[in-house]
Biopython code that builds the backbone (N, CA, C, O; Angstrom):
import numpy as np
from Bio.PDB.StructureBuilder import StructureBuilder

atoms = [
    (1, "UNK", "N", (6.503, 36.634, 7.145)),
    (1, "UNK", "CA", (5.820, 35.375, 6.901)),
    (1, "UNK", "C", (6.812, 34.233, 7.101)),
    (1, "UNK", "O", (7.939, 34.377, 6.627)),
    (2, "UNK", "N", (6.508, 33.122, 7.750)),
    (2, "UNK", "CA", (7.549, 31.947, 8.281)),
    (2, "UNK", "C", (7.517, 31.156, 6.981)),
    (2, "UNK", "O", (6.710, 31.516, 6.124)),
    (3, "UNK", "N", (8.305, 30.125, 6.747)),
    (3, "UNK", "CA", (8.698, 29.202, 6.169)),
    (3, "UNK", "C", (7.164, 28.111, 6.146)),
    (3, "UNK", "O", (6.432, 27.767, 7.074)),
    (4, "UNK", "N", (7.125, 27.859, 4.955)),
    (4, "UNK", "CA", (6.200, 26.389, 4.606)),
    (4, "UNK", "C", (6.183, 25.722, 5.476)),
    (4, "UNK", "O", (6.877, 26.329, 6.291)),
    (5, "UNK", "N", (5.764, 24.558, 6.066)),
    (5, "UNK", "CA", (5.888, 23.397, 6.191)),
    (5, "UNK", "C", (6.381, 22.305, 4.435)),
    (5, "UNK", "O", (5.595, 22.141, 3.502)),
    (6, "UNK", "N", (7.336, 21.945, 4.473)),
    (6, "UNK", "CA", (7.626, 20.435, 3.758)),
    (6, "UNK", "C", (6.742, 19.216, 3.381)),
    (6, "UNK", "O", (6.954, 18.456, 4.326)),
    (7, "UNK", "N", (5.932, 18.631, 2.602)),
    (7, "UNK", "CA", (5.800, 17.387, 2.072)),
    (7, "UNK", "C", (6.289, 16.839, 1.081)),
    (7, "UNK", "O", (6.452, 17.445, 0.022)),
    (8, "UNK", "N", (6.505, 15.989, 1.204)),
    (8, "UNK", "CA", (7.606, 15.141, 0.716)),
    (8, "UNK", "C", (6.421, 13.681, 0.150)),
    (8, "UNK", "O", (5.867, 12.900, 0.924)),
    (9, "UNK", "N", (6.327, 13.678, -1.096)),
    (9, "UNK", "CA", (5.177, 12.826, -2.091)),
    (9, "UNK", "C", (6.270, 12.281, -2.704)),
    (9, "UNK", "O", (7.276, 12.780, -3.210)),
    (10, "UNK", "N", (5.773, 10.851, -2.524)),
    (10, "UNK", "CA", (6.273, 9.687, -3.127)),
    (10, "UNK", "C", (5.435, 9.116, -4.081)),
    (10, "UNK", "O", (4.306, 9.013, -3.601)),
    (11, "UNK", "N", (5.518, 8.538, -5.664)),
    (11, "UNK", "CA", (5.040, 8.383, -6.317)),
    (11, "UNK", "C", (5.026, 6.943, -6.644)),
    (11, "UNK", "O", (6.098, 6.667, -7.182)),
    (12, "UNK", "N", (4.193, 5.822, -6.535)),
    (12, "UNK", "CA", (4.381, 4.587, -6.945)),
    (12, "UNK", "C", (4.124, 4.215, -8.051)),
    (12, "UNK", "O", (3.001, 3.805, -8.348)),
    (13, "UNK", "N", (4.927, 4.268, -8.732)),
    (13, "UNK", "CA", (4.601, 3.701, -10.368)),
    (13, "UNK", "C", (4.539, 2.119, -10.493)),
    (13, "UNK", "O", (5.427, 1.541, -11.119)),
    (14, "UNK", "N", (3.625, 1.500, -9.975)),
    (14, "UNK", "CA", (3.818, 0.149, -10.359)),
    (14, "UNK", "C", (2.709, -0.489, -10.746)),
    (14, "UNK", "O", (1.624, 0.078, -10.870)),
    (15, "UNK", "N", (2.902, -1.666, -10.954)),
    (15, "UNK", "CA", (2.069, -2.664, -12.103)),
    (15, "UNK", "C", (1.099, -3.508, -11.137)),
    (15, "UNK", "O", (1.170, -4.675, -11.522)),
    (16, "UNK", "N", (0.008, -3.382, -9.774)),
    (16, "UNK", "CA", (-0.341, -4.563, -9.270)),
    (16, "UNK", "C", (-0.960, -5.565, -10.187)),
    (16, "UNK", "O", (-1.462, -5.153, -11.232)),
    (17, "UNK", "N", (-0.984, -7.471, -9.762)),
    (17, "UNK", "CA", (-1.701, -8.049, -10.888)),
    (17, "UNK", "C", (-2.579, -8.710, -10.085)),
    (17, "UNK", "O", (-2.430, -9.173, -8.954)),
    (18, "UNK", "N", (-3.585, -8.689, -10.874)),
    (18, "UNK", "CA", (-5.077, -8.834, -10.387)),
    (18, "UNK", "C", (-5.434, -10.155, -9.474)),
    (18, "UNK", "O", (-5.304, -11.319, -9.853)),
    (19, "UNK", "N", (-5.874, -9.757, -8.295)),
    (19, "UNK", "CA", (-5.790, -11.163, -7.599)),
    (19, "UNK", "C", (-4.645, -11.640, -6.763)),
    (19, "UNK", "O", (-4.785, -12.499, -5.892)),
    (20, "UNK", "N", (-3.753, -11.186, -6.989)),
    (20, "UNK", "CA", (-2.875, -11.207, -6.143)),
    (20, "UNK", "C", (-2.289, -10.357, -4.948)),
    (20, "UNK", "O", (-1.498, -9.424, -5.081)),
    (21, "UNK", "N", (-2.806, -10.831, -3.760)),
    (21, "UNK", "CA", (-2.594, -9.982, -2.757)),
    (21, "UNK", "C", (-1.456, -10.091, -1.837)),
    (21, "UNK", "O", (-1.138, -9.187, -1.065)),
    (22, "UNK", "N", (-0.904, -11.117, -1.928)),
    (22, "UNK", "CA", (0.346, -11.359, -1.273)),
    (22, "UNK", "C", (1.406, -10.440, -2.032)),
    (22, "UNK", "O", (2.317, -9.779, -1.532)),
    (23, "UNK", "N", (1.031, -10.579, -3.428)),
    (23, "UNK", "CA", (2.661, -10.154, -4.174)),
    (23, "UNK", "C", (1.989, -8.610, -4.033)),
    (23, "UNK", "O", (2.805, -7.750, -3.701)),
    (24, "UNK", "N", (1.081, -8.313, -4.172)),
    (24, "UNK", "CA", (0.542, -6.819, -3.883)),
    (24, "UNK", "C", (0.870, -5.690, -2.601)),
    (24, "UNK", "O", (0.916, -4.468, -2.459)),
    (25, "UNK", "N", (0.998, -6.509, -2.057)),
    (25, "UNK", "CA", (0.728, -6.269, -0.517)),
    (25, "UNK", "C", (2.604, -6.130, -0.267)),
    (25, "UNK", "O", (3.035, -5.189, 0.400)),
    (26, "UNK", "N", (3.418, -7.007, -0.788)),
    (26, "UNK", "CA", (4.987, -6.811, -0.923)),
    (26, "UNK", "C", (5.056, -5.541, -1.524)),
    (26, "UNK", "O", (5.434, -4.532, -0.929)),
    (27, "UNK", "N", (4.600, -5.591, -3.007)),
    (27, "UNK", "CA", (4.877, -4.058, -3.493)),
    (27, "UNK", "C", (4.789, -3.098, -2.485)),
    (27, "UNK", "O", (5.798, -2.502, -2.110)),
    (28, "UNK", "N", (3.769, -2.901, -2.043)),
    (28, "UNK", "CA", (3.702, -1.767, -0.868)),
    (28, "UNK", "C", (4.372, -1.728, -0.384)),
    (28, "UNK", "O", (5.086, -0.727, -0.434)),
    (29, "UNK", "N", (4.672, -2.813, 0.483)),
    (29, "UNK", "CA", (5.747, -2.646, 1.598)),
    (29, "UNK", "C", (6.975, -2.317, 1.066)),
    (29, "UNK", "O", (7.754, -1.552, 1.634)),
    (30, "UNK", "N", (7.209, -2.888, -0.070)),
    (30, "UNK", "CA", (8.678, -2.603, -0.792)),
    (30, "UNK", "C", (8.660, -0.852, -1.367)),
    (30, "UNK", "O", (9.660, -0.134, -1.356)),
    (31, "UNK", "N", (7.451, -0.476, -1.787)),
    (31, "UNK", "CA", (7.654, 1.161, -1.919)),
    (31, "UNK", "C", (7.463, 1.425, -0.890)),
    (31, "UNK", "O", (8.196, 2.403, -0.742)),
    (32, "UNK", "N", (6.846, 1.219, 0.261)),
    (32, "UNK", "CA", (7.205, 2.338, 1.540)),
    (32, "UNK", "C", (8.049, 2.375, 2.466)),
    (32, "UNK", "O", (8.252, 3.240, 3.319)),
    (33, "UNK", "N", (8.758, 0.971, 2.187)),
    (33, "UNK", "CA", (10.174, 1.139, 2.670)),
    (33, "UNK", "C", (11.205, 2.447, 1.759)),
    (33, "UNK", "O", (11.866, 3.349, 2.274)),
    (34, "UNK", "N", (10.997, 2.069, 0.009)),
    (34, "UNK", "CA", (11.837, 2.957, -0.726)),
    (34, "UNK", "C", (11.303, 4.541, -0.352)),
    (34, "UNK", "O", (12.184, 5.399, -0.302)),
    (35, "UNK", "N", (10.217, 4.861, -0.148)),
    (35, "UNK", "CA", (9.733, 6.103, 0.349)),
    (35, "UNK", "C", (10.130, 6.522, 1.429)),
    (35, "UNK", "O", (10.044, 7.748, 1.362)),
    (36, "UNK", "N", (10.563, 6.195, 2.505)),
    (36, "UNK", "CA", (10.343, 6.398, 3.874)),
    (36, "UNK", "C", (12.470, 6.745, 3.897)),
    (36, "UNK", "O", (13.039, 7.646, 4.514)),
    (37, "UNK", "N", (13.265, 5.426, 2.810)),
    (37, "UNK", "CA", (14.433, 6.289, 2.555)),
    (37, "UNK", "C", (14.628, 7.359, 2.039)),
    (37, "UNK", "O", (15.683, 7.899, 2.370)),
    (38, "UNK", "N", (13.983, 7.899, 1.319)),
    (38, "UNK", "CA", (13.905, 9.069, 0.746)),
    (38, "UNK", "C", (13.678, 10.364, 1.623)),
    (38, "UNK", "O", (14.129, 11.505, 1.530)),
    (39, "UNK", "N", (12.881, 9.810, 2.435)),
    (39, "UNK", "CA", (12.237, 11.148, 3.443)),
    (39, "UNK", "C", (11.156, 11.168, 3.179)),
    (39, "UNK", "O", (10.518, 12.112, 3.644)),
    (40, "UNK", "N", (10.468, 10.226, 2.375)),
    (40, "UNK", "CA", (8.850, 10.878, 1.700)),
    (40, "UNK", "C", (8.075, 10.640, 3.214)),
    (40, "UNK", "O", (8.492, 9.778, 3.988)),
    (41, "UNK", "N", (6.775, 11.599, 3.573)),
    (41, "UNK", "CA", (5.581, 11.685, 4.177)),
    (41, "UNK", "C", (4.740, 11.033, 3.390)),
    (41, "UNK", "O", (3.984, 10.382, 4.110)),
    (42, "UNK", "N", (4.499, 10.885, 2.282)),
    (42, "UNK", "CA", (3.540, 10.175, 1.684)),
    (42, "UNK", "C", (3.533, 9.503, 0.672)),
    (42, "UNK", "O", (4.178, 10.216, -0.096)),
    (43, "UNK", "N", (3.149, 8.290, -0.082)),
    (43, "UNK", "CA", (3.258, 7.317, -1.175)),
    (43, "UNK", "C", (1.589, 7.196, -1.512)),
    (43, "UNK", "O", (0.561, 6.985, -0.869)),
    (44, "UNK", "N", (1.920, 7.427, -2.732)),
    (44, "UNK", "CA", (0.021, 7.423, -3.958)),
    (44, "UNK", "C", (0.960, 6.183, -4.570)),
    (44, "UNK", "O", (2.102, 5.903, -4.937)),
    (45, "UNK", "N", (-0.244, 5.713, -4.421)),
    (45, "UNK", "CA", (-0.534, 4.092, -5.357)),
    (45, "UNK", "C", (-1.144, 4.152, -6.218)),
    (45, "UNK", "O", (-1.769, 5.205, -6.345)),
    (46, "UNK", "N", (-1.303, 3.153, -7.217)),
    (46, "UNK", "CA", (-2.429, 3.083, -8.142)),
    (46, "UNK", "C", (-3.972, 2.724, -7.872)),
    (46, "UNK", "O", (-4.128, 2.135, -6.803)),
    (47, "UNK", "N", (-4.701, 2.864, -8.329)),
    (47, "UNK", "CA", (-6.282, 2.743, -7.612)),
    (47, "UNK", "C", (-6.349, 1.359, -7.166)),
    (47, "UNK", "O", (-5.293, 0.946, -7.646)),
    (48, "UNK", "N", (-6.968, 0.181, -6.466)),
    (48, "UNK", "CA", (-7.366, -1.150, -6.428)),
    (48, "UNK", "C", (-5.773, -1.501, -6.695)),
    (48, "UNK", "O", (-5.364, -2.121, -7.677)),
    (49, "UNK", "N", (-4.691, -0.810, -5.271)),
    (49, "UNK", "CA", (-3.414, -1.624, -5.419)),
    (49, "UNK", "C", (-3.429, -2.790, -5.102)),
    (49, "UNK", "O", (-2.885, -3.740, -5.667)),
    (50, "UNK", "N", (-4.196, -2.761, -3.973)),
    (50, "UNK", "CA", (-4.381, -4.450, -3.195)),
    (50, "UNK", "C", (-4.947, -5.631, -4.046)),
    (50, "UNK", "O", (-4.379, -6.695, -3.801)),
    (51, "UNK", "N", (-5.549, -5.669, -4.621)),
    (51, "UNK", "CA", (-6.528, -6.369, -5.584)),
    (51, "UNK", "C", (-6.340, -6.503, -7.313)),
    (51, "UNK", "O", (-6.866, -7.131, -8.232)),
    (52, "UNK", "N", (-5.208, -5.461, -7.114)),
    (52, "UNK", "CA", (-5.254, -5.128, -9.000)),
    (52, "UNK", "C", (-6.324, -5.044, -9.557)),
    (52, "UNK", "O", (-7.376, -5.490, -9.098)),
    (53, "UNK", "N", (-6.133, -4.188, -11.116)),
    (53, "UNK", "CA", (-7.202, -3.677, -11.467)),
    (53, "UNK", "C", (-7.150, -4.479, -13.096)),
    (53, "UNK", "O", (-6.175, -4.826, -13.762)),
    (54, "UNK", "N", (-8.768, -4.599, -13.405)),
    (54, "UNK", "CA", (-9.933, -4.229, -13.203)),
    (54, "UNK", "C", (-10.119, -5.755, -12.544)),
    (54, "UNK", "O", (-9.851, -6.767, -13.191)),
    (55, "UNK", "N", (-10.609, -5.783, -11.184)),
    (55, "UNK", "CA", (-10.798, -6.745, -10.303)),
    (55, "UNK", "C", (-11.933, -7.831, -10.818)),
    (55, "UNK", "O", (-11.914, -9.004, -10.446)),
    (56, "UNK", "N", (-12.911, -7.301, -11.710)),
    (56, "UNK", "CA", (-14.193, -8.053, -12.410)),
    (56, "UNK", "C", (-14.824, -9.028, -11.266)),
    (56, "UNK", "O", (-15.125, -8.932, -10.077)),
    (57, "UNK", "N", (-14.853, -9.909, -12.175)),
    (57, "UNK", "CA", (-15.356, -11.039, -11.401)),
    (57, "UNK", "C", (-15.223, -11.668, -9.985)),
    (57, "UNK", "O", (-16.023, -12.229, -9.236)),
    (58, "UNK", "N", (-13.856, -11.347, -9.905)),
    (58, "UNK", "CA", (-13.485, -11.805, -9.004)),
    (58, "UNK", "C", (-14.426, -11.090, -7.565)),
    (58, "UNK", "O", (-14.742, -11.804, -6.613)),
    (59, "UNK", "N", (-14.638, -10.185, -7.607)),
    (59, "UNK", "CA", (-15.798, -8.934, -6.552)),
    (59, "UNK", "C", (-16.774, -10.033, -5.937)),
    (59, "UNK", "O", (-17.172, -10.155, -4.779)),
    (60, "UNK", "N", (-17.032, -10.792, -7.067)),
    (60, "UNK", "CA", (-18.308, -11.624, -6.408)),
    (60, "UNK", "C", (-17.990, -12.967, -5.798)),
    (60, "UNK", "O", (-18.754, -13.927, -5.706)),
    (61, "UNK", "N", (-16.436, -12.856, -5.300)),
    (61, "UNK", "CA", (-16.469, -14.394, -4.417)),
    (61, "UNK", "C", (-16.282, -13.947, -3.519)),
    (61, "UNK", "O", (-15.401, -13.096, -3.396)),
    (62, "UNK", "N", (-17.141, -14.400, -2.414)),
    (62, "UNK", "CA", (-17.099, -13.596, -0.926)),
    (62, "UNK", "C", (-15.483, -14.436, -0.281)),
    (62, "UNK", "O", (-15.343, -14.302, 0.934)),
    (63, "UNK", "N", (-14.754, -14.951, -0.747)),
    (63, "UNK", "CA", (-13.750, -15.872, -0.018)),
    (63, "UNK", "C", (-12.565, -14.818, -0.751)),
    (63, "UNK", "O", (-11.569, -14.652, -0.048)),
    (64, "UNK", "N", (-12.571, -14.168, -1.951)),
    (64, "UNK", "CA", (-12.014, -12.919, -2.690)),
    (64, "UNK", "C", (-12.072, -11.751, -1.310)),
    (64, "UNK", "O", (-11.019, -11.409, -0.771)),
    (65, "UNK", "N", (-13.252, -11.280, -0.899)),
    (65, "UNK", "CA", (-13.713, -10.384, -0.481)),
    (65, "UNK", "C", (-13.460, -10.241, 0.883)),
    (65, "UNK", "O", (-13.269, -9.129, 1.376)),
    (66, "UNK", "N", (-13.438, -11.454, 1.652)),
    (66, "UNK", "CA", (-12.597, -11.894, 2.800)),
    (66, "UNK", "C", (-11.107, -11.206, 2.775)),
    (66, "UNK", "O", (-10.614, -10.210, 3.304)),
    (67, "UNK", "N", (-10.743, -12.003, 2.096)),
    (67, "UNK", "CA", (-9.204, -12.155, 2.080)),
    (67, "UNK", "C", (-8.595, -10.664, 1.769)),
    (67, "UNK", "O", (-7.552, -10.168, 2.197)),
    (68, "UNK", "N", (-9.682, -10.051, 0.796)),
    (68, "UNK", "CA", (-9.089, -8.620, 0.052)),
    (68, "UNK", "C", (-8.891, -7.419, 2.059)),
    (68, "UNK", "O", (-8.071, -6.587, 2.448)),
    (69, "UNK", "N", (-10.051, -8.006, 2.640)),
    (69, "UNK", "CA", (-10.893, -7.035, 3.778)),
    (69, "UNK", "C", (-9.136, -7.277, 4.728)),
    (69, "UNK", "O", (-8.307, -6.523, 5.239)),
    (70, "UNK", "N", (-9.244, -8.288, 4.596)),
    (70, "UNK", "CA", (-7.819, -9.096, 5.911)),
    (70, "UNK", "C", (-6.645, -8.648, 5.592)),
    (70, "UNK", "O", (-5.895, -8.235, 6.476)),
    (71, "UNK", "N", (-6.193, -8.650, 3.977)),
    (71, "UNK", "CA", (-5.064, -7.923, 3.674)),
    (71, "UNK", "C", (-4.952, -6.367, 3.796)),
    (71, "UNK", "O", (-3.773, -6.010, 3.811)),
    (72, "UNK", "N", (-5.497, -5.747, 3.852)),
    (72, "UNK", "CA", (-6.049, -4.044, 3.921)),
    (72, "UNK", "C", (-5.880, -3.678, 5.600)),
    (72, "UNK", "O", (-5.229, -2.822, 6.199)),
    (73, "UNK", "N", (-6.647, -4.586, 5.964)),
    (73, "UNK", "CA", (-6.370, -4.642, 7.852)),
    (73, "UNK", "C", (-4.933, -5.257, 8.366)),
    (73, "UNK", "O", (-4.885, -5.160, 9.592)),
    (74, "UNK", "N", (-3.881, -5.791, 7.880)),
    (74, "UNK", "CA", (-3.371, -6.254, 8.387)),
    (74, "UNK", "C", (-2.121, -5.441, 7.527)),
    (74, "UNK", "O", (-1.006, -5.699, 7.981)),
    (75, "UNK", "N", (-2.135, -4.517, 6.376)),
    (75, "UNK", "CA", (-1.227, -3.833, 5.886)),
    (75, "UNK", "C", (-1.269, -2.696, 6.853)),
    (75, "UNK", "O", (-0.263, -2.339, 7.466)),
    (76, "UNK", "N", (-2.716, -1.991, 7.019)),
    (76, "UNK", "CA", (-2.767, -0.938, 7.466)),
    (76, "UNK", "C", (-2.205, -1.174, 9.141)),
    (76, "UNK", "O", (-2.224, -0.123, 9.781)),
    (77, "UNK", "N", (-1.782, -2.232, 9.813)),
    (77, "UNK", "CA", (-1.313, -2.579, 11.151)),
    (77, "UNK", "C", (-0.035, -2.421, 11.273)),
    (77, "UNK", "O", (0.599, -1.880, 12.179)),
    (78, "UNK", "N", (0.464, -3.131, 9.908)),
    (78, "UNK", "CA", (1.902, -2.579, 9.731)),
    (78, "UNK", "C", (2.581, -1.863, 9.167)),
    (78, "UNK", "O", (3.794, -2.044, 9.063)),
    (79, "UNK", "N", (1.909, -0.815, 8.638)),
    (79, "UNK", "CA", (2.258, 0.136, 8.427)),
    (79, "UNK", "C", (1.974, 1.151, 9.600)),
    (79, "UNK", "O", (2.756, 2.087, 9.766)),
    (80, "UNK", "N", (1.068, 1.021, 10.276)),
    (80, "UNK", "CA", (1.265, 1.713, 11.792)),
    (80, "UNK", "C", (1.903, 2.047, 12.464)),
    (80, "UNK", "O", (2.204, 3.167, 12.877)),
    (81, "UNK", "N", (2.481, 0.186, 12.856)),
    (81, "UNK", "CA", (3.344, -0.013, 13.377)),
    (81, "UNK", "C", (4.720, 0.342, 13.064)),
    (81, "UNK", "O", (5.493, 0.736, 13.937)),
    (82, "UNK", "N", (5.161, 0.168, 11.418)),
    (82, "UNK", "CA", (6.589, 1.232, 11.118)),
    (82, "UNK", "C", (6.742, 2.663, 11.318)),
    (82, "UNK", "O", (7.771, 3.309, 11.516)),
    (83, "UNK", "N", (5.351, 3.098, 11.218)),
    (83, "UNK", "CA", (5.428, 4.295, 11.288)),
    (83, "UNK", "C", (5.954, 4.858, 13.304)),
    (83, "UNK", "O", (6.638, 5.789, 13.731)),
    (84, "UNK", "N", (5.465, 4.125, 13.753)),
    (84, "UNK", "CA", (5.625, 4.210, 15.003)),
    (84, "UNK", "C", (7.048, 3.771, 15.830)),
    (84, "UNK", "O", (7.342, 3.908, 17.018)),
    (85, "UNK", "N", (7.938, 3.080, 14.487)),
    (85, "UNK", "CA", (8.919, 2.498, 14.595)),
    (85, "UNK", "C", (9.861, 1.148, 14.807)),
    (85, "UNK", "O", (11.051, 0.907, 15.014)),
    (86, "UNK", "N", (8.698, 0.456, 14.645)),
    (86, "UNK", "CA", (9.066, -0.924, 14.076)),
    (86, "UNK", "C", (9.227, -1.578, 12.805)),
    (86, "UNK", "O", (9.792, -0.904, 11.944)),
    (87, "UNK", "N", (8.953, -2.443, 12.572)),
    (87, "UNK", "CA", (9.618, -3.161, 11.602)),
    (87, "UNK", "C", (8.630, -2.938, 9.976)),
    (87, "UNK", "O", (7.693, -2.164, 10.168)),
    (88, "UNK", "N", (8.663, -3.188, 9.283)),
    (88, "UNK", "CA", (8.089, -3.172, 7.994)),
    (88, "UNK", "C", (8.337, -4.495, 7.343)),
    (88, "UNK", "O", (9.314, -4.531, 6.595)),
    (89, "UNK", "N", (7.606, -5.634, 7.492)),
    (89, "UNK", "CA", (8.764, -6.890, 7.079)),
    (89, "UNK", "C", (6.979, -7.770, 6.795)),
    (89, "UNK", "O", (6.920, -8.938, 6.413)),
]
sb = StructureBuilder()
sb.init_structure("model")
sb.init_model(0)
sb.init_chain("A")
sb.init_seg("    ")
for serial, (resi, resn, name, xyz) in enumerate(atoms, 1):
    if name == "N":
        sb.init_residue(resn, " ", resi, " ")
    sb.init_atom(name, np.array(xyz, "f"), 0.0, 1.0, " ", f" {name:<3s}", serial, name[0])
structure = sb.get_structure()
């Protein structure tokens, strides 16, 4: 019988705060930079990292809901893109 394959799980223990997607959206990038030194294949977040939790009210401003949709699309681009070997910034 051959050898496993390796995964390598990275664990994000952090605090997102609600509504804030810029400083949210850093966290990430700042753990998957610290992950990616490590060797990790993969980083778990906390649920509603982008948005912080419990998001409430805020759900019902479509200008919230915008912005939440744009940050998610534009993390998931660059994180693509590092993965592919560019920058993370």
């Amino acid at each position: 019988m051959g050898a496993m394959p390796t995964l390598r799980l990275a664990l994000a223990q952090v605090n997102p705060t609600v509504g804030d997607l810029a400083g949210n959206t850093r966290i990430v990038r700042e753990q998957a930079r610290a992950a990616a030194a490590v060797d990790a294949h993969l980083v778990a977040f906390p649920e509603m990292m982008l948005t912080g939790y419990p998001v409430e009210d805020l759900v019902f401003r479509s200008s919230f809901v915008t912005a939440s949709r744009a940050a998610v699309r534009q993390l998931a681009a660059d994180l693509a893109e590092a993965i592919a070997g560019g920058p993370l910034d």
